[in-house]
C-alpha positions in Angstrom: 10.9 -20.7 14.3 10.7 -19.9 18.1 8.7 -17.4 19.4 10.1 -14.1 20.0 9.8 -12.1 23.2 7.0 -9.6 23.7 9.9 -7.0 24.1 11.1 -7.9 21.0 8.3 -7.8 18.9 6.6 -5.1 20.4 8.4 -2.1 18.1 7.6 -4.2 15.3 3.8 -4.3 16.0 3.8 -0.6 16.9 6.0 0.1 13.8 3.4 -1.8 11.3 0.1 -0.6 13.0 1.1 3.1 12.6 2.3 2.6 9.3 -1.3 1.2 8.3 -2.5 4.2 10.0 -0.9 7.2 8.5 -1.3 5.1 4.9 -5.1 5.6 5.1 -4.8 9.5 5.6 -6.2 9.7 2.2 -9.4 9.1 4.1 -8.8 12.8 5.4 -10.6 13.7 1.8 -14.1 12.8 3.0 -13.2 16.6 5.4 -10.9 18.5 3.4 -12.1 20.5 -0.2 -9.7 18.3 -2.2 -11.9 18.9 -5.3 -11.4 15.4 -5.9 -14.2 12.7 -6.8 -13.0 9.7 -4.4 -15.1 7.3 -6.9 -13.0 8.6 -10.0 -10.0 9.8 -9.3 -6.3 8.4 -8.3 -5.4 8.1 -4.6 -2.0 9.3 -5.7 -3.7 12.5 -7.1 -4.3 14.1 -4.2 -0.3 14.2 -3.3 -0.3 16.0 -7.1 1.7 19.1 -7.0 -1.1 21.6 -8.2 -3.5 20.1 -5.6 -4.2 22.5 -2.8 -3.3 19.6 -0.1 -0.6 17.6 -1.8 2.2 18.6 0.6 0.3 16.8 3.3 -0.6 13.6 1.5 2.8 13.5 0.2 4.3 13.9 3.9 1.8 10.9 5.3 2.8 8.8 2.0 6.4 9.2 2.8 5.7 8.6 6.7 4.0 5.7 6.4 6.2 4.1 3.8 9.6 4.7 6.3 7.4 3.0 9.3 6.8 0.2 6.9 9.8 -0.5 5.9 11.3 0.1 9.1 8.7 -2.5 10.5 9.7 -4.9 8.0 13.6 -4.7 8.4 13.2 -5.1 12.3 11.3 -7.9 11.4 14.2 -9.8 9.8 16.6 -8.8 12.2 14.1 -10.4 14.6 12.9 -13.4 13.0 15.5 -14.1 10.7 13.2 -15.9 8.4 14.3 -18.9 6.1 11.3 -20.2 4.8 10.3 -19.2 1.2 7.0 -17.3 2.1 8.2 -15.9 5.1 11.7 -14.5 3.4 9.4 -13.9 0.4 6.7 -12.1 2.2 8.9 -9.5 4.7 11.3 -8.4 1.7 8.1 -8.0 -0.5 6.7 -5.7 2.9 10.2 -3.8 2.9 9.7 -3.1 -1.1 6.3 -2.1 -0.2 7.3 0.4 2.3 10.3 1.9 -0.1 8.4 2.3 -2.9 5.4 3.9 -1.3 8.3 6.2 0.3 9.4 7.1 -2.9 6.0 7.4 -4.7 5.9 11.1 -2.6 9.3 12.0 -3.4 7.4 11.6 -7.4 4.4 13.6 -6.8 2.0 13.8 -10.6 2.3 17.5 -11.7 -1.1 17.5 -12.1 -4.4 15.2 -11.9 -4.8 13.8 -15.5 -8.4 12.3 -14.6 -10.2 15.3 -13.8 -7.8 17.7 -15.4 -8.3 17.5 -19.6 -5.5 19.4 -20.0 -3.2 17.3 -18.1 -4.6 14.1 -19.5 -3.5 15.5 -23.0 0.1 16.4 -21.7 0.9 13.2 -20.0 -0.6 11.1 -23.4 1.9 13.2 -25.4 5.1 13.1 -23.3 5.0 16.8 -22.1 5.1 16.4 -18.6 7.7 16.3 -15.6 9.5 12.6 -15.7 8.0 12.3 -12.4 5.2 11.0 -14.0 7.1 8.2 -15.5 8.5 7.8 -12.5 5.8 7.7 -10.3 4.0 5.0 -12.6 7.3 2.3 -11.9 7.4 3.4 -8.2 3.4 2.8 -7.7 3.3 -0.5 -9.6 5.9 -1.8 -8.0 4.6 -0.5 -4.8 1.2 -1.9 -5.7 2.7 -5.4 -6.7 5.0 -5.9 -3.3 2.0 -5.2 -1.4 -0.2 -7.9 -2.8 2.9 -10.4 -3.2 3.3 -9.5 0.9 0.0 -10.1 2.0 -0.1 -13.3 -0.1 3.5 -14.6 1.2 3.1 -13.7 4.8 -0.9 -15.2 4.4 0.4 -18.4 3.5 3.4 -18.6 6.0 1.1 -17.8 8.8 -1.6 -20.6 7.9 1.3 -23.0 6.8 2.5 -22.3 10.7 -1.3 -23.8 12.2 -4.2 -21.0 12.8 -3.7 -19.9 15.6 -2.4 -16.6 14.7 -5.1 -13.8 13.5 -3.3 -13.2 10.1 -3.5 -17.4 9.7 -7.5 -17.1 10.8 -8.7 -13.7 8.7 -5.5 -13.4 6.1 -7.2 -15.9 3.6 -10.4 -13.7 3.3 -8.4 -10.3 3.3 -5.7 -11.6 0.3 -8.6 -12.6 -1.6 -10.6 -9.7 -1.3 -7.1 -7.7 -2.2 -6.5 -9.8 -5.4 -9.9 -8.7 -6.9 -9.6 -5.1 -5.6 -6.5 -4.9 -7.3 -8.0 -6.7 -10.7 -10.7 -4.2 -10.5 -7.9 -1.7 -10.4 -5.5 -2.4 -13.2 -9.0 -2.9 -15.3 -9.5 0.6 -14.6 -6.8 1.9 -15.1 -6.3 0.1 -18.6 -10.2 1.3 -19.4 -8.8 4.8 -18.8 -5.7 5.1 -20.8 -7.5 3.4 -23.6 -10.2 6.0 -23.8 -12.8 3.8 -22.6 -14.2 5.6 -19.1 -12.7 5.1 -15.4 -15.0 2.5 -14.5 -15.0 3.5 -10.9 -11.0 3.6 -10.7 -11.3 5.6 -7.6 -13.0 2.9 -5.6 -11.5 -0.1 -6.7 -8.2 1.7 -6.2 -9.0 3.1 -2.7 -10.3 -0.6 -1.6 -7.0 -1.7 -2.9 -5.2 0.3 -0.1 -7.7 0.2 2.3 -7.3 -3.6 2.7 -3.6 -3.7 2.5 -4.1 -1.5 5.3 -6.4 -3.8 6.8 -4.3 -6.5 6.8 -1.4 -4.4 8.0 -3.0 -4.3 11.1 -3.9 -7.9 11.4 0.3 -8.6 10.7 0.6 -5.9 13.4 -2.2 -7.7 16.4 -1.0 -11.1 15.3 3.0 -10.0 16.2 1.6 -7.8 19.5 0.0 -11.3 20.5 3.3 -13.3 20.1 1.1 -15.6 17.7 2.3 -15.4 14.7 5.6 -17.5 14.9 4.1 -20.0 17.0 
């Protein structure tokens, strides 16, 4: 595939690097009295509805899901991939961003892992369908994103190494596979009854490094490397 012009590109690479920015506002918990134990808790509780900052995580989740997926259709229109990882890779990035859009528009009602009472509701059924809702829109958020990082990963290193995603992508997909195992174990643990084996961190890692690599997509487009 030839290498597109810096002009080209460019929007792309802004589009992506913000995108990876505004998805790590949860970080903003580490100043604000969100009441929430980072080690314990779901990043997606802090955009809950009875949370006294929701409307702001909910915002930045819904921000930096359109730049994503805004980044990832200019990408196509750009590239016009036709290889298998590549095609595979930039659609699972535009799922990614869509999902995560959506995921604020299907905000929990209320924190089930520090709130008992909510815990309770959601086990029995008697709680908005958004938290149905939000369960299919994070998964599938949560899958695209490791199915992108993997795709594009391979495309890039399959293309030589010169690009940064082909030179550091191997080390950050791998670290994102076992964040996201150490997730899903979690989060399993939890909804059997068995503890929340540090569901907080595994999950926060988990986004922290698809926003890593985000930003390593981002440099390796800016840099006119990546299809070379």
């Amino acid at each position: 595939m030839p290498t597109a012009s810096l002009r080209g590109t460019r929007p792309i690479a802004v589009l992506l690097a913000l995108g990876a920015t505004v998805y790590t506002a949860w970080v903003l918990e580490a100043v604000l009295a969100t009441g929430l134990d980072p080690l314990r808790t779901y990043v997606s509780e802090l955009a809950a509805a009875d949370q006294p900052f929701g409307g702001l995580f909910r915002v930045t989740d819904l921000v930096a899901g359109l730049l994503i997926l805004a980044g990832a259709l200019w990408a196509f229109a750009r590239y016009r991939p036709r290889g298998l990882w590549d095609v595979t890779g930039w659609a699972a990035l535009a799922v990614f961003g869509a999902a995560t859009a959506a995921d604020s528009r299907l905000p929990l009602s209320c924190a089930p892992t520090v709130d008992a009472a909510c815990a309770v509701r959601e086990a029995a059924g008697f709680v908005p369908a958004t938290h149905a809702a939000h369960a299919w829109s994070s998964s599938i958020a949560s899958t695209a994103a490791v199915v992108a990082v993997v795709a594009l990963t391979v495309a890039a290193r399959r293309r030589g190494r010169r690009s940064p995603l082909a030179r550091t992508g191997p080390a950050i997909a791998a670290a994102e596979l076992a964040a996201t195992v150490w997730t899903l174990s979690s989060i399993a643990a939890f909804e059997a009854g068995n503890g929340l084996w540090l569901l907080g961190a595994g999950q926060r890692l988990q986004v922290l490094l698809a926003a890593v690599w985000l930003v390593v997509l981002a440099w390796s487009i800016a840099r006119e490397k990546l299809y070379e």
